[in-house]
C-alpha positions in Angstrom: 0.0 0.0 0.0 1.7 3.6 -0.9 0.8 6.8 1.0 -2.5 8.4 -0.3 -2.4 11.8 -0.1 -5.0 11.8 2.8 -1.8 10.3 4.9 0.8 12.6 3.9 1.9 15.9 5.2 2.7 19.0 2.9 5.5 21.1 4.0 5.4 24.7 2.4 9.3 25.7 3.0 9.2 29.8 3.2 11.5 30.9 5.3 14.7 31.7 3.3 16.9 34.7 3.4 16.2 35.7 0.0 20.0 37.3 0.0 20.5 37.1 -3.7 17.2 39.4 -4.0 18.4 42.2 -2.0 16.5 44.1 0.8 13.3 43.0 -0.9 11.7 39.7 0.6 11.0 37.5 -2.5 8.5 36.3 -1.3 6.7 39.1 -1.3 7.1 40.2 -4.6 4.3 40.6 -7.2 4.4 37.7 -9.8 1.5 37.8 -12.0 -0.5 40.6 -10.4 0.2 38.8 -6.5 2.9 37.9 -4.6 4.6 35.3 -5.1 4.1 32.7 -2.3 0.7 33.0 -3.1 1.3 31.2 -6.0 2.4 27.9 -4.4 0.1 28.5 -1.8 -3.2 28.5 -3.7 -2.1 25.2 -5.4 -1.1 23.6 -2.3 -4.1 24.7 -0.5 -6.0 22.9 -3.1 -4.6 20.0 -2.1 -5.9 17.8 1.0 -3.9 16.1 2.6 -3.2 14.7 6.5 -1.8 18.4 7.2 -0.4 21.4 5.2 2.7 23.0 7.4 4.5 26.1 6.2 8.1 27.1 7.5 8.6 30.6 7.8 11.4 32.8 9.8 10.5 34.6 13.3 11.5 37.7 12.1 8.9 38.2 9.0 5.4 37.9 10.6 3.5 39.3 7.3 4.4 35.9 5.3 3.0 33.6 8.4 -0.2 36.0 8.6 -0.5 35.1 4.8 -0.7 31.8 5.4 -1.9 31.2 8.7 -5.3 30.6 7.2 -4.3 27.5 5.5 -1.4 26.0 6.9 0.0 25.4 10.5 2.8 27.9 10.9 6.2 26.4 12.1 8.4 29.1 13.3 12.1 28.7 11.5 14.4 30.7 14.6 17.6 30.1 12.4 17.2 30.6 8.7 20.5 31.5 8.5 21.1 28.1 9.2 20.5 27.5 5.3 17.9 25.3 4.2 18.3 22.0 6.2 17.1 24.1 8.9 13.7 24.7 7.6 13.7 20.7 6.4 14.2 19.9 10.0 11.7 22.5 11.7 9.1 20.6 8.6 10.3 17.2 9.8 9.7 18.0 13.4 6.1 19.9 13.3 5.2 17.0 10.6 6.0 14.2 13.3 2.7 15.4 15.3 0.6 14.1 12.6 2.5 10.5 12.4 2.1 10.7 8.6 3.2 7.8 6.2 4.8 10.6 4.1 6.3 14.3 3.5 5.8 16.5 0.6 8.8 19.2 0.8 7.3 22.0 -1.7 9.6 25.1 -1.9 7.4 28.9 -1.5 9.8 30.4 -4.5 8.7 27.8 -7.0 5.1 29.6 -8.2 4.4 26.7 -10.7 4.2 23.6 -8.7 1.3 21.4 -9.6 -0.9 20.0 -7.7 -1.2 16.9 -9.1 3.0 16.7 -9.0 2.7 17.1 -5.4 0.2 14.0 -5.2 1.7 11.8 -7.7 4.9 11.7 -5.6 3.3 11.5 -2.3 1.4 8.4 -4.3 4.8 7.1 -4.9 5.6 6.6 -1.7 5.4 3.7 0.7 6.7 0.1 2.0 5.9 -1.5 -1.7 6.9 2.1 -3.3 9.8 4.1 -3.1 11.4 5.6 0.3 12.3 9.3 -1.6 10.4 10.5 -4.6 11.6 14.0 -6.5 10.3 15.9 -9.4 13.0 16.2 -12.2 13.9 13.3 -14.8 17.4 12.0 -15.8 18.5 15.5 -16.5 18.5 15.9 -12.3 16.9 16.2 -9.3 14.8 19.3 -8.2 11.7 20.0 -5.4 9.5 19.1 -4.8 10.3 16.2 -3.1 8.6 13.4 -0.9 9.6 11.0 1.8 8.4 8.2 3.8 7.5 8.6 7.3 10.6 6.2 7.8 13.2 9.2 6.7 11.9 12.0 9.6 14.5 11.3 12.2 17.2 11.7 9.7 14.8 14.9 8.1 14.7 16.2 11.9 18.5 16.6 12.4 
């Protein structure tokens, strides 16, 4: 049996630096007339699934309010700490809902599907795969989904 979406949790990671954009927060930036976490947002919040979590940084409140609506907020206190800090704030705030899988969307990738995001939490599972990614032969890219069995390794 693989992980139905109904079983997996969906981790919105938002709570980069955005140090290559300048003093702006990326985020935040309009992207077809809105900004652009509300792009993977929306999709995501289309979605239902066991839980919907978004990572964001302590120190930028407007992108939680954004979002606090749809997903629980998990509070990233060192984003300096480069990503595998918000992958294990995810990992930990996912562990409450004893999921069979994780869906690790990132908040600066507008386009994610929907249906991407529940094909590879489908591919999960004990007669499936243990790590499923978007991308093809030419390389691996987000999102990305593991089994439950990968969260104490996800947490550290």
């Amino acid at each position: 049996m693989r992980a139905p979406l109904s079983r997996t949790v969906v981790v919105l990671l938002a709570s980069g630096l955005s140090r290559r954009f300048g003093w702006r927060d990326k985020l935040l930036e309009p992207l077809r007339g809105r900004p652009l976490i509300d792009h993977a947002a929306a999709e995501l919040s289309a979605l239902e699934p066991l839980a919907r979590i978004a990572v964001c940084p302590a120190n930028k409140s407007t992108l939680a309010e954004r979002l606090a609506d749809r997903f629980v907020i998990a509070v990233n206190k060192t984003p300096a700490g480069g990503l595998g800090t918000s992958i294990a704030v995810g990992a930990n705030v996912a562990q409450q809902f004893k999921p069979d899988a994780v869906v690790f969307c990132m908040a600066d990738m507008p386009f994610v599907e929907r249906e991407l995001v529940q094909e590879l939490a489908e591919r999960i599972g004990p007669d499936g795969v243990q790590i499923a990614h978007a991308g093809g032969r030419d390389g691996v890219r987000p999102p990305t989904a593991f089994h439950a069995s990968c969260l104490p390794l996800l947490q550290q």
